[in-house]
N, C-alpha and C positions, 0 to 999 in steps of 0.2 A: 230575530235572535240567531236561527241558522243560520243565516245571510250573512251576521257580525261574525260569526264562530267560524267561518269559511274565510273568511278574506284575517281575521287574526291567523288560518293555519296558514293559507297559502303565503303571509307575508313571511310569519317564521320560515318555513320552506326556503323561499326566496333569498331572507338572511344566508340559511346552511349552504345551501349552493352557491352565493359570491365568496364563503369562504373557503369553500374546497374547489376553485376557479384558481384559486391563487397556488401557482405551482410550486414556490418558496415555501409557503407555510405548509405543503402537503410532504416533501421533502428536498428539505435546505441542497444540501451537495448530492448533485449527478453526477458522480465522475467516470471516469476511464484511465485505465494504468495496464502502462505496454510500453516494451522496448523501445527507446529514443530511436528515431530512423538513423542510415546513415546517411551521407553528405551525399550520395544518388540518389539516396530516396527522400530526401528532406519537401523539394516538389508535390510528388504524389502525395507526401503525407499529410501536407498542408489542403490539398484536395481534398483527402478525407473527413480531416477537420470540419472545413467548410461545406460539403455536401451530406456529412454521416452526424458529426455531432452537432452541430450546431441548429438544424431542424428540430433533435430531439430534445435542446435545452439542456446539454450538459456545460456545468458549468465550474468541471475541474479536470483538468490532465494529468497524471503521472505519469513522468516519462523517465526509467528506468536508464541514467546514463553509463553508473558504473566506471568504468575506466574506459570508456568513448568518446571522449571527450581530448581536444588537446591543451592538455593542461600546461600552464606557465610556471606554476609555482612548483609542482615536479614533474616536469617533461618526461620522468624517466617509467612513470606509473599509467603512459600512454601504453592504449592498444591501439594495435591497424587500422589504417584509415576513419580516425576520430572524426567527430563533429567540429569545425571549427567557431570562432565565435561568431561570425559573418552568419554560420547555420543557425546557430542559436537566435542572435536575433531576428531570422525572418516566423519562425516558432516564436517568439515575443509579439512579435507584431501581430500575428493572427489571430493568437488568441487574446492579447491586449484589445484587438478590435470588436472580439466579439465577445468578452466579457470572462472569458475561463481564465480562471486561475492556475496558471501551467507552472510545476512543483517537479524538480528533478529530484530523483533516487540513483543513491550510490549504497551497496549493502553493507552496512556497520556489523562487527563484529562477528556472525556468521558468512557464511555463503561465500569463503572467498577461495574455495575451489569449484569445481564441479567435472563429478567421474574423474576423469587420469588428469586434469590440468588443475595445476596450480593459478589463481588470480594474481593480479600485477603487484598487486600488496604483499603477498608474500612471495613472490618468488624475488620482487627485487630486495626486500626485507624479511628475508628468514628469520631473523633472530627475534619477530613478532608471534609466530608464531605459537600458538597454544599447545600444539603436539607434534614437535619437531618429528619425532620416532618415526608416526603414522607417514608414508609415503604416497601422494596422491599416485603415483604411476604403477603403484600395486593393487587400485581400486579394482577390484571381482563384481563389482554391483550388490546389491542389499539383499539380504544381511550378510555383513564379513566381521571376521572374529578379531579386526579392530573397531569395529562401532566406525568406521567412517562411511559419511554420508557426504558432508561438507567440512571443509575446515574453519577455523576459529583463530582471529586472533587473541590474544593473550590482553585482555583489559586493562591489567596493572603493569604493564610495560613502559617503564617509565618515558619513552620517544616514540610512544604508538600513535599521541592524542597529537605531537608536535604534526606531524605528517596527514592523517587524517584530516583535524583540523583545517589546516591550511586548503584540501580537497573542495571540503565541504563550502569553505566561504567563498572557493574561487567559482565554484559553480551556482553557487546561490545565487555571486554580483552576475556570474553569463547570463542566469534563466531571469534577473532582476527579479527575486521572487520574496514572499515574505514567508514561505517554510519550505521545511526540504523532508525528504522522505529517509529513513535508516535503515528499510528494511527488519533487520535485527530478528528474519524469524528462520524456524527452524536450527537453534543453536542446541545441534548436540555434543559439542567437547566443548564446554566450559568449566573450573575448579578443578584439572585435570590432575592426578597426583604426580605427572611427572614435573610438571609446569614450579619451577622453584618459588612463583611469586602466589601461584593459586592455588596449589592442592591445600587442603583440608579446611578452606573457607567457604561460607554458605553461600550457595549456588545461587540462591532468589539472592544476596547483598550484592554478589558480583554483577550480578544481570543488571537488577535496579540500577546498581554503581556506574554502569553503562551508558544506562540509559539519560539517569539523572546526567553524569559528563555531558552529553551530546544536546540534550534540553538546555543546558545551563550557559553553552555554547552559544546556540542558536540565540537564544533570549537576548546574548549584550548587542545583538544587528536587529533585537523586535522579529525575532522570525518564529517560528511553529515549527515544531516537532510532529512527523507524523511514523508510525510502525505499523509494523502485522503485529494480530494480537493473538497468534497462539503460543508464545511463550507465559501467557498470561493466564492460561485455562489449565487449571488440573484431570489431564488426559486419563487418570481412572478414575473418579470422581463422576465425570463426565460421559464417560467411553468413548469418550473422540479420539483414546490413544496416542502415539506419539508424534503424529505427523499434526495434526489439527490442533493439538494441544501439547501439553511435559509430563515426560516421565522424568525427569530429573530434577525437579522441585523449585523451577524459577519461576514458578504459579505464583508462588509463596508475593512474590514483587511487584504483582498487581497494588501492595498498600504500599507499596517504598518509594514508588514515582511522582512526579509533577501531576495533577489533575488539568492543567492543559491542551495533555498529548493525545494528539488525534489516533485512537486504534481504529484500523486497518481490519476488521474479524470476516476473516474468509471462511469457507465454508463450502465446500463444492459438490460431496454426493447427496447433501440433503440441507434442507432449510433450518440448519440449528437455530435456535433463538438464544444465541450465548451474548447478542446486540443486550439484550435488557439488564444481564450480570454487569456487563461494563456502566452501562447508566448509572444503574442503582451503587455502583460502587464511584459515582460524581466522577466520570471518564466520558469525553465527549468520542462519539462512534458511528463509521459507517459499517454496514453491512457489508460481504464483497463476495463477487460469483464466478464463475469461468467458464464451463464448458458442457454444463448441462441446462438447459432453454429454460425447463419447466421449473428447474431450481432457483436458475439465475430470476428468472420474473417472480417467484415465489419470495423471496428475498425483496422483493421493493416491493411488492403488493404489503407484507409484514409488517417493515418500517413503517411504511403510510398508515397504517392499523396500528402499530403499538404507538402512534406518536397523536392519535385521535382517543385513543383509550386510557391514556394515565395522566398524571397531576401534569402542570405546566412546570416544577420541580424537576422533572424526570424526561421529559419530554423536551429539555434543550439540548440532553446529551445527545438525542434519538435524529443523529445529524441525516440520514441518506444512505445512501448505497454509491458502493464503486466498483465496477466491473474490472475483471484482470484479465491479461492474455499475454501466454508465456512465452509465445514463440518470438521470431525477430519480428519487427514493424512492417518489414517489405514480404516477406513470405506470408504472413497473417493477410495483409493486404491483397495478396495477388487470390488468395481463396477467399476469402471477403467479395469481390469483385466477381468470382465463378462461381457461382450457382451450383455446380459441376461439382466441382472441387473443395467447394469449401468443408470445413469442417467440421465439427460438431462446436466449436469456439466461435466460427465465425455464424453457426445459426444461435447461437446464444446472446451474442451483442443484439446481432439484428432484431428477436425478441427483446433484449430490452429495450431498446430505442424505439422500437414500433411501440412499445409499452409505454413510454417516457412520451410518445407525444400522443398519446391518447389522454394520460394524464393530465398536460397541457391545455387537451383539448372542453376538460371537464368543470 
């Protein structure tokens, strides 16, 4: 009867172990999201690919093009030395070859300044703009007694979405991809009172209003939707404050969106668990880290644990983790490679990937 009761446990055993072998069902999307290289660096970075990520089984890319890109449809919303399409598809091919899902980002609605410079979007269309007055070339750094941080285009602009738009789909058919990334975080001037189309409307309709546009967009080509998710978290509520989460109530529009839309919930000086709020609110989600090692692996050890510990209801939203890094492709790269030099970013990948194939290896 021992005998029988031993070889019943070790076969259960046995079962739990071929299913946490399976590095899909332990967690679905590994990704990585960082600056599109430029056309010198598209080479190396295609190395990296193949010697950095692909050992560790990641099996998605965000690559941040923004206005890097040379665009056809408005040549005039290029910057310096873009990517061309020739660059783009050899970044198709590689990661086509080896299974990643490579997803460009261009930032919707926020972030289309930073510090003294205006982005391509408004400086070649001012009249998009959400808060003409605020001057980016009088930016002091944080906090200045105009609230700026980044700027904002103006959502209800009637010729905002023709322009945008057309951004969005020419880079989707370059990256041949089936979703694209909107950014959309960190939007602090939106519903602005000087704004003639959005003062004294609700900040979470406008947000939502956004977002839903750009979802609804993407959907008639069958593509995905993906954002950062701290416009989504009530930052006193919470105390993530106003960088990680809103003080300005577009939380509220976490119930106004598509339930398709991939959030993006970064998190960087500690392991928040704000992954499980988006589930439980039927929002498919990755975790995301950056430049602390012990956080960043803390964050995919979690996922893997909150996606073993609750119903299979809740646990389809409990998509993975995706690591960020803000700097350019080639500078990230060159201290990635130095030991020396590298930086508290580049010991944080490297922990997760050493992490990711340990996982693999389980």
């Amino acid at each position: 009867m021992r005998k029988l009761l031993f070889v019943i446990l070790a076969s259960l055993t046995v079962g739990t172990n071929a299913i946490a072998q399976t590095l899909d069902e332990r967690i679905p999307i590994r990704g990585l999201a960082i600056a599109a290289p430029t056309p010198q660096d598209v080479k190396p970075f295609i190395r990296f690919i193949e010697e950095e990520l692909v050992p560790a089984k990641l099996n998605l890319l965000i690559l941040r093009v923004d206005w890097g890109y040379a665009y056809e449809s408005h040549p005039e919303l290029r910057d310096q030395n873009p990517l061309s399409k020739a660059d783009v598809d050899k970044l198709v091919a590689v990661c086509r070859k080896h299974g990643i899902r490579l997803v460009p980002q261009v930032n919707l609605l926020g972030h289309q300044s930073w510090a003294k410079e205006t982005n391509a979007l408004l400086r070649v269309y001012p009249e998009f703009d959400e808060t003409p007055s605020v001057k980016t070339e009088d930016y002091t750094g944080w906090p200045n007694p105009q609230g700026l941080y980044c700027k904002s285009y103006c959502p209800l602009h009637p010729d905002v979405h023709k322009v945008i738009f057309d951004i969005v789909d020419e880079i989707c058919d370059a990256f041949q991809t089936d979703a694209f990334h909107a950014g959309m975080d960190e939007v602090f001037y939106i519903g602005e009172k000087e704004c003639p189309r959005c003062k004294g409307r609700d900040r979470a309709e406008l947000y939502a209003g956004e977002v839903r546009a750009i979802h609804d967009h993407l959907a008639l080509s069958g593509r995905q939707l993906m954002i950062w998710g701290d416009r989504l978290l009530d930052g006193r509520t919470t105390g993530l404050g106003e960088w990680e989460a809103s003080y300005n109530e577009t939380w509220r529009a976490i119930d106004m969106i598509p339930k398709d839309i991939l959030i993006c919930d970064w998190h960087y000086g500690r392991a928040d668990l704000t992954g499980v709020y988006f589930a439980l609110k039927g929002l498919p989600v990755v975790s995301c880290g950056y430049h602390n090692p012990e956080t960043s692996v803390q964050q995919v050890k979690d996922m893997v644990k909150f996606r073993t510990q609750t119903s299979s209801e809740t646990k389809q939203y409990l998509q993975g983790y995706v690591h960020t890094i803000w700097s350019g492709a080639n500078a990230f790269l060159k201290g990635y490679y130095d030991n020396e030099k590298g930086g508290s970013d580049a010991k944080a990948l490297k922990g997760v990937l050493s992490y990711m194939k340990e996982l693999a290896k389980e």
